[in-house]
N, C-alpha and C positions, 0 to 999 in steps of 0.2 A: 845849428849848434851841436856839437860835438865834446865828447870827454875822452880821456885817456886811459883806457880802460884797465891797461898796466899798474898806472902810475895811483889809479885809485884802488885796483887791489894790492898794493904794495902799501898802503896807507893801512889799508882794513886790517893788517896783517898784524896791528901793535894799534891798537884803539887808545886812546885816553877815557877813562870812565865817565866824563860826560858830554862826549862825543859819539857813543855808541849810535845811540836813536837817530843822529842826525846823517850818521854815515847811511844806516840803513834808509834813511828817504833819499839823500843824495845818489844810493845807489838803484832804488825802485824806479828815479826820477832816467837815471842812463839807459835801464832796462827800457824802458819806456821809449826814451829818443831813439834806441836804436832798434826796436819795435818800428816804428815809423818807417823805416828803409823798406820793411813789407807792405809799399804803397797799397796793393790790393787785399791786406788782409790786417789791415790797421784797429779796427778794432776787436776782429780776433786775438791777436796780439794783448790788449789793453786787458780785456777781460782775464785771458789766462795771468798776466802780470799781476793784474789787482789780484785775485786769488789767492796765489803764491806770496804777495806781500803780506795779506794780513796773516796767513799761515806762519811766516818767519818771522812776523813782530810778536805774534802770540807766543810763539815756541823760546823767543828770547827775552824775553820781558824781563827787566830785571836784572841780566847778567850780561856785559858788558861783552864777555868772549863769546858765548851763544850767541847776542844778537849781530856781532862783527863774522861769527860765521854764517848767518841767515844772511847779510848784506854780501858777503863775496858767493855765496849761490844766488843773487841776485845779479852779478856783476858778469859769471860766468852764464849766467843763460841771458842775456846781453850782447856776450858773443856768441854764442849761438845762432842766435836770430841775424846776426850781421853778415857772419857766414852765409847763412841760409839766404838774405837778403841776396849776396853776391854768388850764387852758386845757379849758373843756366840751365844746368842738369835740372833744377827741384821746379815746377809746378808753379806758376802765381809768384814765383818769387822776382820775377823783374820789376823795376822801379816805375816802368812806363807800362802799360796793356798795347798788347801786342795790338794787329789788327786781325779780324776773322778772316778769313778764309771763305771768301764767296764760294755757295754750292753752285756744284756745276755737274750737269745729267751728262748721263752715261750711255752711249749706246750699247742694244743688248752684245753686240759683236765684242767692245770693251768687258763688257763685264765677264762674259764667256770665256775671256782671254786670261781675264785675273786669273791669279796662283793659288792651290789647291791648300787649305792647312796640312802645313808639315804635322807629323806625328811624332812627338816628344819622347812616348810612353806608348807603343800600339794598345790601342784601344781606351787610354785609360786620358790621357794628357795632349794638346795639340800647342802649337805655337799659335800667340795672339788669340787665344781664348781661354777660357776660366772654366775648371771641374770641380764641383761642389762634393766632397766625399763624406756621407755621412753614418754614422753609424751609432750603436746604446755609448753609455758611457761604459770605458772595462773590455769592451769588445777589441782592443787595438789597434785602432786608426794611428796612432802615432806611431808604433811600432814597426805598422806597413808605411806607413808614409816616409820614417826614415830609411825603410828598405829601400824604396822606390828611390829617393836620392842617392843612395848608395848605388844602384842599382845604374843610375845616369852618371851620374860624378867616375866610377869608372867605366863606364861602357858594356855593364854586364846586360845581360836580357834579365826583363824583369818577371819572375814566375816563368821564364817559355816564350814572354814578346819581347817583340825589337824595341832597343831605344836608340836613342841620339845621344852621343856624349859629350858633356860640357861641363862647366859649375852649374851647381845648384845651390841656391842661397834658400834656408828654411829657418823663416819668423817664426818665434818662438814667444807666445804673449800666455801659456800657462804655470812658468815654470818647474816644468818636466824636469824628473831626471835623465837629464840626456845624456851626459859624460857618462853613465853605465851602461847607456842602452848605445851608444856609439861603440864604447870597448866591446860590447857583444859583435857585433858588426866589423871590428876590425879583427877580433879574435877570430872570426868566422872568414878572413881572408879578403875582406875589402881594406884596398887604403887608403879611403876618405878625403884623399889631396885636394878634391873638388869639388868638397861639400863646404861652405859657411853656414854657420849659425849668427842671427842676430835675435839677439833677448832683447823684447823689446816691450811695454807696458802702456803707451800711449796710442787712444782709439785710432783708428783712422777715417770714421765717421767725419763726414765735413758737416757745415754749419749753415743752415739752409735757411732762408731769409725768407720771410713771406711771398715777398714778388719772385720766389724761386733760382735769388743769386747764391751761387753756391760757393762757400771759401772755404777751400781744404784746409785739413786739421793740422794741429803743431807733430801729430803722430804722423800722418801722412808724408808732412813735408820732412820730418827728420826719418825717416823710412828710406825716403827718396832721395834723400841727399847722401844717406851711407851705402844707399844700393850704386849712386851716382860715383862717390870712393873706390869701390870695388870693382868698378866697371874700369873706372881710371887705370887700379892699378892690375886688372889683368891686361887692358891694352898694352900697360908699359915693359909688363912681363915678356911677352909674345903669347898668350894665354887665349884661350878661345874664349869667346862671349858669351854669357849668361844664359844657360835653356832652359832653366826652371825654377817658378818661383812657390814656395810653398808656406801659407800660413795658417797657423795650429793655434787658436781655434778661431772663429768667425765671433762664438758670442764674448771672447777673449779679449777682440779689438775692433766688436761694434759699439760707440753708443746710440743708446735709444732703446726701442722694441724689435725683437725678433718680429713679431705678429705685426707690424707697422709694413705695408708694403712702401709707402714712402722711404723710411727706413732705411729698409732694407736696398729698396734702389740706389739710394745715395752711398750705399757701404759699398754697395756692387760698381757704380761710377767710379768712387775712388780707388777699390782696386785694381779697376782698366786705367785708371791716369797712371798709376805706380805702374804697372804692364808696360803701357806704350813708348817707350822709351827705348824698349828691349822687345824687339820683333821677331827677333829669334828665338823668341822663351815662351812657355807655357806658365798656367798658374793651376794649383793645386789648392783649395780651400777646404779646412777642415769641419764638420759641422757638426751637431747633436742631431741623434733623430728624435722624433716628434713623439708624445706621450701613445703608449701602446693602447687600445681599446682592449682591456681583458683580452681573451684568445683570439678576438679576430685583431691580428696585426697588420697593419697597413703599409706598415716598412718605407715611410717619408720621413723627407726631410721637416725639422723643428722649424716653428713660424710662418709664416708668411709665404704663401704662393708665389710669391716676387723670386723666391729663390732659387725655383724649379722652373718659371718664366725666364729670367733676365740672364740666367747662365746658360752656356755652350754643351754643358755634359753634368749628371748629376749618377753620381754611382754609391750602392748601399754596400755597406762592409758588416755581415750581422755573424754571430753564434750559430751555427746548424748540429753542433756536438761535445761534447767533452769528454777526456780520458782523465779521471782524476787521477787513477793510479801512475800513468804515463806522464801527467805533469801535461798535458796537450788542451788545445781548445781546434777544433776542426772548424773556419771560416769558409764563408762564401763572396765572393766581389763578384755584383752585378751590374750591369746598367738599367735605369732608369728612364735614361735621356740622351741623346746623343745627337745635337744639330749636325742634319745632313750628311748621317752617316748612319748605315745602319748598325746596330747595336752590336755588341761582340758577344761571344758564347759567354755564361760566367767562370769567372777564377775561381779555383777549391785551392784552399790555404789551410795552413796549419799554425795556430802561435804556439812556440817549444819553450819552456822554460830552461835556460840554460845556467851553468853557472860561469863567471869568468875569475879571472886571477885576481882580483883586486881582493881585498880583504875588510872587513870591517871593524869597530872599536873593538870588539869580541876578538880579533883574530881569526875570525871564519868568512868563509867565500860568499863571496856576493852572490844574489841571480837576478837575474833580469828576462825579458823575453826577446826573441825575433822570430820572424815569419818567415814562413818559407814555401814553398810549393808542393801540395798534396799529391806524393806519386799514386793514393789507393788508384786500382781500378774502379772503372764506371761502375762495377754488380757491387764491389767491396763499399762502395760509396752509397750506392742503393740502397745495401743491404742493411748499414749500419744506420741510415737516416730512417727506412721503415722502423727499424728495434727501437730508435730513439723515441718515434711517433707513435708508436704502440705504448712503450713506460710513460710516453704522455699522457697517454687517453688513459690508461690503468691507472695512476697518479688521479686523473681530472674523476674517475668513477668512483675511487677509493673514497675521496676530499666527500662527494657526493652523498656517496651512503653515510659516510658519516656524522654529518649534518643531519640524514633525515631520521638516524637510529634516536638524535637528540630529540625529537619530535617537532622541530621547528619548520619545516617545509609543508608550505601551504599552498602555493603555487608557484608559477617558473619565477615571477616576479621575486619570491622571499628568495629562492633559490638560487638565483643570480647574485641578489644584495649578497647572502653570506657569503657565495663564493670568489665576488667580484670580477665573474667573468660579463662576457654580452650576453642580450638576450635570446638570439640563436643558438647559442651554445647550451644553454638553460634548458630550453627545453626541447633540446637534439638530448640531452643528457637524461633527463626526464623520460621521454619517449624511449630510451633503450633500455633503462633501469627498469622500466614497464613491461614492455616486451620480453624480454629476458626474464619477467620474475621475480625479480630482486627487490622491486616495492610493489607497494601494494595502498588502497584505501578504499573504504566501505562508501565514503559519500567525497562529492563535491566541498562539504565544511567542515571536513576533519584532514589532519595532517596525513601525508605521506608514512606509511609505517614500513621498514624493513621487514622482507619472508625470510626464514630461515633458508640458507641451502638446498635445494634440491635437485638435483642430477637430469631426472626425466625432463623438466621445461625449459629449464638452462640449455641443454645441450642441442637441441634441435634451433633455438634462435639465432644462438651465439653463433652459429654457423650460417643463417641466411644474414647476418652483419658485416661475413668476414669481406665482403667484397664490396660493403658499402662505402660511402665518402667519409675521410674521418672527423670527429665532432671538432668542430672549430676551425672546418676550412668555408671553401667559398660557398659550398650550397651547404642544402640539408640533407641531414641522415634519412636512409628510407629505407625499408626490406623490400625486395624487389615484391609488385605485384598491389602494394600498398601504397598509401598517398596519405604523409604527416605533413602540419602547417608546416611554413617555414619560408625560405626566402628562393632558393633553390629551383631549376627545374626538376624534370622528371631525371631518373635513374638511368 
């Protein structure tokens, strides 16, 4: 049974006031029939349907023209799914299930013969696999990530490596401002002809059955049907094929748990199904990194092991500086992970605050940032990362004494709590504030007291320190000749 899907929204268009409510079941009812043509995903379909229905009866209750417009959003995502139903390109969406594909072994001489992954992006992106990039929030992954598009889209090298030029399609599920951080990008001499954007909100998480059948999500299959569009019409253009796929962010257009390795596998599956279609193309994932442990940073990816396992390359984009007066943030792009390939040197970056031409309701210029490739030299980059890590430790010693001038520091334990670092750092911090001078206490059951300054005991310590490790890395602090607890080997 069939309806006409025209001829019913040409109805809903001019309701009679007490036809409102009947149009909207008449039309939940179409949604629903043509639902059905996703033989394989029929009651995915049902459920998101029922949903959406009671959503638009609630919202129009009442009002004859509201509830006649909740029935033609009923009518239009009807076609939708009909489309989708009829569209090869998409995933699950044929009427009949195909048949598998018998495995079949490989000799080792075949498989030796197989083709090497092309490189997308040198170092960073390959075709037919997936790089997880993750980084703090504020750090600017989207920034670099739209560089790197830009960077492919016209054929530039990206920071100094080689790419492949093509389109590049970049999912967009946080609603960024993009349209200003593009015009920085064209201002700055790219012409974007090859980059798409798709705004897009729905998960792509498929829907996993106990017995472990798995039916891709209404996000997935509308992903893949407008990626399947755009493939069409660069064919028809004479336009080259798709080499890069990029999506911003992961927990954007996961549902479920990050920490869920099931999860997360299934988020990772259905981004290879959107992949495989396009062989020629790599994929870029955007991700959060994981909660920092006070000073010792661990620099992973957020959730589930699944996501440093099941991916191809997994690279950290973090902070190593700031100019505030310059408007500058100095990054680092590393790898982590890299199947079958050994890892590349790391990128030194720079995010520039720039301004462009656009203006705002005030009449004043906009700004925005983009990224670019750090020329310092190797000693200038040295040198500035040591100065950083030294006003760190000076900062972490400051915070210190000052807690313990309050009288509240009773052991490393209190000393940690108020400062909320770890407990290596605790009492790496402890230990030098001692040595040095600087605190002092009569017993075991009384607080930490501040000594005043003094020249002659400070000055000979401070100096067997200068060469130790600094507080908050991977060992422990130690004056050469000595041996403090800690986790650390010897010196």
């Amino acid at each position: 049974m069939s309806t006409d899907l025209a001829a019913l929204r040409e109805r809903l268009s001019a309701p009679g006031d007490g036809e409102a409510r009947d149009l909207v079941d008449l039309a939940a009812w179409v949604a629903a029939d043509q639902a059905a043509c996703l033989s394989r995903h029929e009651r995915l379909a049902h459920e998101m349907l029922a949903a959406r229905v009671d959503l638009v009866r609630a919202r129009g209750l009442g009002d004859a023209d509201r509830m006649a417009e909740a029935a033609r959003e009923l009518v239009d995502l009807a076609g939708d799914l009909t489309r989708l139903s009829r569209n090869p390109d998409v995933p699950g969406a044929d009427r009949e299930p195909k048949e598998t594909r018998p495995l079949r072994a490989l000799s080792a001489a075949e498989v030796m013969t197989e083709p090497r992954p092309v490189p997308i992006i040198e170092g960073v992106a390959w075709a037919g696999r997936i790089t997880v990039m993750v980084s703090e929030s504020g750090a600017g992954k989207t920034f670099e990530l739209l560089r790197a598009g830009a960077d492919v889209a016209d054929g530039s090298t990206h920071h100094g490596r080689r790419v492949r030029r093509g389109p590049v399609v970049y999912a967009s599920y946080e609603g960024d401002a993009l349209g200003l951080r593009l015009t920085a990008l064209r201002e700055a001499g790219y012409s974007l002809d090859g980059l798409h954007v798709i705004r897009a909100s729905e998960p792509l998480s498929p829907r996993v059955e106990r017995d472990g059948t798995e039916h891709p999500s209404f996000g997935e299959l509308a992903l893949a049907e407008e990626l399947a569009r755009l493939r069409a019409h660069l064919q028809a253009t004479g336009r080259a094929p798709i080499v890069l796929l990029i999506f911003d962010t992961i927990r954007a257009s996961l549902a479920g748990s990050e920490d869920s390795s099931e999860d997360v596998s299934a988020y990772l599956r259905a981004a290879r199904r959107i992949l495989a279609p396009y062989p020629e193309a790599g994929c870029i994932l955007a991700h959060h990194s994981g909660w920092q442990d006070g000073e010792q940073r661990r620099k992973r990816e957020r959730g589930s092991s699944a996501f440093r396992g099941n991916a191809d390359a997994t690279l950290y984009l973090e902070v190593t500086g700031e100019d505030a007066e310059e408007h500058l943030a100095y990054l680092t792009l590393r790898a982590l992970k890299v199947r079958d390939e050994e890892r590349p040197a790391p990128l030194r970056l720079v995010r520039r605050r720039v301004t462009v031409t656009e203006m705002d309701e005030n009449g004043e210029s906009r700004t925005t940032c983009i990224v670019e490739r750090d020329h310092r030299s190797a000693e200038s980059i040295e040198e500035a990362a040591a100065q950083a890590e030294a006003e760190r430790q000076a900062d972490l010693e400051r915070r210190a004494l000052d807690v313990v001038r309050k009288g509240k520091v009773t052991s490393i334990a209190t000393l940690r709590a108020l400062l909320g670092c770890a407990q290596p750092v605790a009492s790496e911090l402890l230990a030098k504030l001692q040595a040095t001078g600087r605190i002092a206490r009569k017993s075991q059951r009384e607080p930490y007291r501040a000594v005043p300054s003094r020249t002659h005991s400070t000055a000979s310590t401070t100096e067997s320190y200068r060469t130790a490790r600094p507080i908050g890395g991977t060992g422990t602090t130690r004056r050469e000749g000595t041996s403090r607890t800690g986790s650390g080997g010897q010196s």
